[in-house]
TIBA-832700 format. One record per residue: residue in three letters; z, y, x of N, C-alpha, C, O in turn. Coordinates in steps of 0.1 Angstrom, whole numbers, plus 5000, padded with zeros to 4 digits. Example, Ala and Ser with C-alpha at 12.3 -4.5 7.8 and 13.67 -1.06 7.14 Angstrom:
BEGIN
ALA507849435132507849555123507849675132508549675142;SER507149785128507149895137507950005129508050115134;
END
This chain:
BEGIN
UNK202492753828203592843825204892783831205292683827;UNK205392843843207092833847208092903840208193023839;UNK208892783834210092813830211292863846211192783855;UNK212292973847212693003851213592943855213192863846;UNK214892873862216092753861215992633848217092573845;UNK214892613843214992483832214192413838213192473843;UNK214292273842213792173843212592103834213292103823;UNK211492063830211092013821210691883824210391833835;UNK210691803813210591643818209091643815208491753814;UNK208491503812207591483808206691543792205791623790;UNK207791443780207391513770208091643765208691633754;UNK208191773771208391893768209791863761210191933751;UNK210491783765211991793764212891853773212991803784;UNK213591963768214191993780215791993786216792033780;UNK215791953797216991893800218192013806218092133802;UNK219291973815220292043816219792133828219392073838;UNK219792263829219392373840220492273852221592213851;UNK219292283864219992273876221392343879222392293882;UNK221192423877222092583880223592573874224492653877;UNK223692453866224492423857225192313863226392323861;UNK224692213869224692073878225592163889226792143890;UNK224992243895225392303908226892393907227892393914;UNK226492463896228092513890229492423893230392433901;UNK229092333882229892223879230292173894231292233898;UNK229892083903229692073913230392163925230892123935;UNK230392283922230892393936232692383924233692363930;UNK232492393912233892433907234692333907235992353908;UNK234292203907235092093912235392103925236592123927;UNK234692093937234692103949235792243952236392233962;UNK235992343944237192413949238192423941239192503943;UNK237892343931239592263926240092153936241192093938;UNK239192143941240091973951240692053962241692023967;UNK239892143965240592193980241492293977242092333987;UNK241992363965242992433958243892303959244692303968;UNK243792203952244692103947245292043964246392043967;UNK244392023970244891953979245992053989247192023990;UNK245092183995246192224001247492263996248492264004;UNK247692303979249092273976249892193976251092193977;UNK248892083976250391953976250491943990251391883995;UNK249591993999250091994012251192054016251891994024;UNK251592184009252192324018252792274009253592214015;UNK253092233993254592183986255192063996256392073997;UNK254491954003254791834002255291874022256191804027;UNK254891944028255792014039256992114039257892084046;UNK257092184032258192274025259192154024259992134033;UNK259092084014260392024016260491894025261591844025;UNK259391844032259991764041260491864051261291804058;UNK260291984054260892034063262492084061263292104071;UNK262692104048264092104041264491974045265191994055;UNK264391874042265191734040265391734051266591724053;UNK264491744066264891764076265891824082266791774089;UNK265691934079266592044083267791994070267492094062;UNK268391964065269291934059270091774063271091724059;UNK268991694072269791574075270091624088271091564091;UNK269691704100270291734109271491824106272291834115;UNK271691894096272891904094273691834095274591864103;UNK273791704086274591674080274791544084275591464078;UNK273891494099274091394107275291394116275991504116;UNK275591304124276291294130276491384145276291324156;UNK276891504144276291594155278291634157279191584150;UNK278291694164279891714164279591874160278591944164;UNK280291904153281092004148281092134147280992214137;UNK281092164162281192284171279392344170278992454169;UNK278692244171277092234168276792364157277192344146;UNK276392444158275992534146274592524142273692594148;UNK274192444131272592454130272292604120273192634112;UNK271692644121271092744111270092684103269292604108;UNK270092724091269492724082268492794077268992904078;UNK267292804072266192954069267092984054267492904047;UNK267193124052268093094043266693124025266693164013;UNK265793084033264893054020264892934014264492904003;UNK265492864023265392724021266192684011265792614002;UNK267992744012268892724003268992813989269692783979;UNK268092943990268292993982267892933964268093003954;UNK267492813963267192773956268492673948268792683936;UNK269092603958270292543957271592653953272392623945;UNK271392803962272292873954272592943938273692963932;UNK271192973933270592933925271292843912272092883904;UNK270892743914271592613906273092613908273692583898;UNK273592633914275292643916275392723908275892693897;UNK274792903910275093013904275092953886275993003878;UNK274292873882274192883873275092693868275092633857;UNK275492673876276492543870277892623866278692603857;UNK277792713875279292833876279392883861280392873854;UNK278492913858278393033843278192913831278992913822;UNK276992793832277892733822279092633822279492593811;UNK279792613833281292563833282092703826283092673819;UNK281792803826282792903823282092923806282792983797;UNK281492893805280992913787281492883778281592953767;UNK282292713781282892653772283892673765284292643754;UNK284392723776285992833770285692943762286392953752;UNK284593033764284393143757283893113742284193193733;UNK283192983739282792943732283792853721283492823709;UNK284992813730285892763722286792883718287692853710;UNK286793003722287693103718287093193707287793273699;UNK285493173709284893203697285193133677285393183666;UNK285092943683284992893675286592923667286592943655;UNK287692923674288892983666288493093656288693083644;UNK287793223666287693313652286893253642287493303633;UNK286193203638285593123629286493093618287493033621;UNK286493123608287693123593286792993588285793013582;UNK287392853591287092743586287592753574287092673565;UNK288692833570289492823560288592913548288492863537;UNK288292973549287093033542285993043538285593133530;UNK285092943546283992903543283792723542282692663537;UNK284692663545285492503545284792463558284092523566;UNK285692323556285292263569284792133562285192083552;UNK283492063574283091943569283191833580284191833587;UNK282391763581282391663592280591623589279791663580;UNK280391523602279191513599278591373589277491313592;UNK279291323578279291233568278991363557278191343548;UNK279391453559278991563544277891583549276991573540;UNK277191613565276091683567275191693560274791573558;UNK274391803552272991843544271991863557272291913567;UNK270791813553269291843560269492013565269092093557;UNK270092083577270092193575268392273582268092393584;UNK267792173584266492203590265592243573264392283572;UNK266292213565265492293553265792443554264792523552;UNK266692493556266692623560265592673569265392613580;UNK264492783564263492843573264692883588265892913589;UNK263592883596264392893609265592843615266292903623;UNK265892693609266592613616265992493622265092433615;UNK266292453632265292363638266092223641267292213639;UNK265492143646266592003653267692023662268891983662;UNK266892133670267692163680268992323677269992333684;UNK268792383669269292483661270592393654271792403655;UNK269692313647270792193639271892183648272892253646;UNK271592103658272392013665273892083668274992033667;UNK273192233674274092323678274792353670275892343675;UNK274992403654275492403645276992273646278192283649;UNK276092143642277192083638278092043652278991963650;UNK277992093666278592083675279892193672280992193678;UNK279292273663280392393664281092343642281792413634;UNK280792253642281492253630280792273617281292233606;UNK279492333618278892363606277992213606277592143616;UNK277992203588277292043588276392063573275391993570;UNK276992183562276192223553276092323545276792413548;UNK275192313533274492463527275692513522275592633521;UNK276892473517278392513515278492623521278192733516;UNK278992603537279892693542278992753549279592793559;UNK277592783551276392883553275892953542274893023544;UNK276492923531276293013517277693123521277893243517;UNK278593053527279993123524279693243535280393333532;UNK279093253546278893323558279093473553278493533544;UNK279793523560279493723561279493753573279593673582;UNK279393883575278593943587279393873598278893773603;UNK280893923602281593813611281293713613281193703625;UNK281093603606281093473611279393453615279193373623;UNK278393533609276893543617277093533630276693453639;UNK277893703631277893733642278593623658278193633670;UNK279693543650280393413663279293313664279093263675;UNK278593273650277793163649276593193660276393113668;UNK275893313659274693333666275793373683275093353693;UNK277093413684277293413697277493223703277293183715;UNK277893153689278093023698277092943699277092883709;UNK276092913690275192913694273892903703272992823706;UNK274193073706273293143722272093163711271093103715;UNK271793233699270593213690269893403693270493493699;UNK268993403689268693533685269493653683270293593676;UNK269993763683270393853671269993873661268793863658;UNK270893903653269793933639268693803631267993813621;UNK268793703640267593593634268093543621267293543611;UNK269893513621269793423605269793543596269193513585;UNK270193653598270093773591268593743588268093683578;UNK267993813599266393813589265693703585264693723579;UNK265993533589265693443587266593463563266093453552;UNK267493493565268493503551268793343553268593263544;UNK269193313564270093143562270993133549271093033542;UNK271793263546272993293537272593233520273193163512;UNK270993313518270293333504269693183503269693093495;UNK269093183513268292993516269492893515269492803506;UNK270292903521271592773518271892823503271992743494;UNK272092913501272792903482272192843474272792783465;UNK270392843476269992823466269392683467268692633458;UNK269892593481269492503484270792413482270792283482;UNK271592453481272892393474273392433457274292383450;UNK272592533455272292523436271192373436271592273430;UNK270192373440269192263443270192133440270192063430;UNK270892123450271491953453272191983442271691913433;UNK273092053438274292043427273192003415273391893411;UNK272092083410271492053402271191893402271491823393;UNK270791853411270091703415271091613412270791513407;UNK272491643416273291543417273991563400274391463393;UNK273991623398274291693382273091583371273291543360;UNK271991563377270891453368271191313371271091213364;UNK271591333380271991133392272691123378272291053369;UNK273791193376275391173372275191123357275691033352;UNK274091233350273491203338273291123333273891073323;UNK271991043342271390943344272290833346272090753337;UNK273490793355273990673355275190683338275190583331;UNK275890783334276390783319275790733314276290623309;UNK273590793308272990723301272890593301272990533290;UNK272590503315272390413318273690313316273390203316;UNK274990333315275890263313276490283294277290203288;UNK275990373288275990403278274890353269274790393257;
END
């Protein structure tokens, strides 16, 4: 009796189908020659840039006009385009943080800061952004109304609507009822303890 692509050894154990060896085999073999000729055609592309960018920028006089492929730079325009727009952010972002009513929700520093990553949907990096713009805890994110959502998520750069439907507002109150409670037992506790 022949088995069809199974190999059989001696004691009727049976081992790995040829067909399988051969697979393996052909799919490696055209991952290498995928892999290779990319780093080829990456690894020419830009030596032909650096090239063409040091005869530029060599010692040629002046009058010389080299041309450029303009596929070449469009990448470089690119990155400028976008150094342009965030050099211009900072301002818009500091003209935001004015409307911001510190006076009405308070102001802290980052020695008050609360864990604000206990809030569902704030993150390390969510954090960070916060206390760059002044916010540090469940205080003055309890105190938030629609206005100040709305500057916070513009300075930021966050979602629309995220702390809304995340409820940052309902989550910091009741995570600052929390600490008040906690520190309200500390307080107990050291009276008892000196008493």
């Amino acid at each position: 009796m022949m088995l069809p692509a199974i190999i059989q050894a001696n004691n009727d154990n049976l081992s790995v189908p040829l067909i399988y060896i051969e697979v393996a085999i052909l799919m490696f073999g055209a991952f290498m020659i995928g892999y290779f000729f990319a780093y080829y055609y990456q690894k020419s592309r830009y030596v032909k840039k650096v090239n063409l960018l040091r005869q530029k920028y060599s010692d040629k006089p002046e009058n010389e006009a080299i041309e450029l492929e303009d596929d070449l730079l469009e990448d470089e325009y690119e990155v400028a385009a976008e150094r342009k727009t965030e050099i211009a952010k900072p301002e818009e972002d500091e003209a935001l943080r004015t409307d911001l009513d510190f006076s009405r929700i308070g102001a802290a520093s980052a020695d008050d800061a609360d864990n604000l990553q206990k809030i569902i949907g704030i993150g390390p990096y969510t954090e960070e952004k916060l206390n760059t713009i002044g916010i540090y805890t469940y205080d003055q994110i309890s105190k938030f109304n629609a206005r100040d959502i709305e500057i916070v998520t513009d300075l930021i750069h966050f979602f629309p609507d995220r702390i809304v439907n995340d409820n940052w507002v309902a989550k910091a109150k009741l995570l600052l009822q929390s600490k008040q409670r906690a520190q309200l037992r500390r307080d107990r506790e050291v009276r008892m303890k000196k008493a």
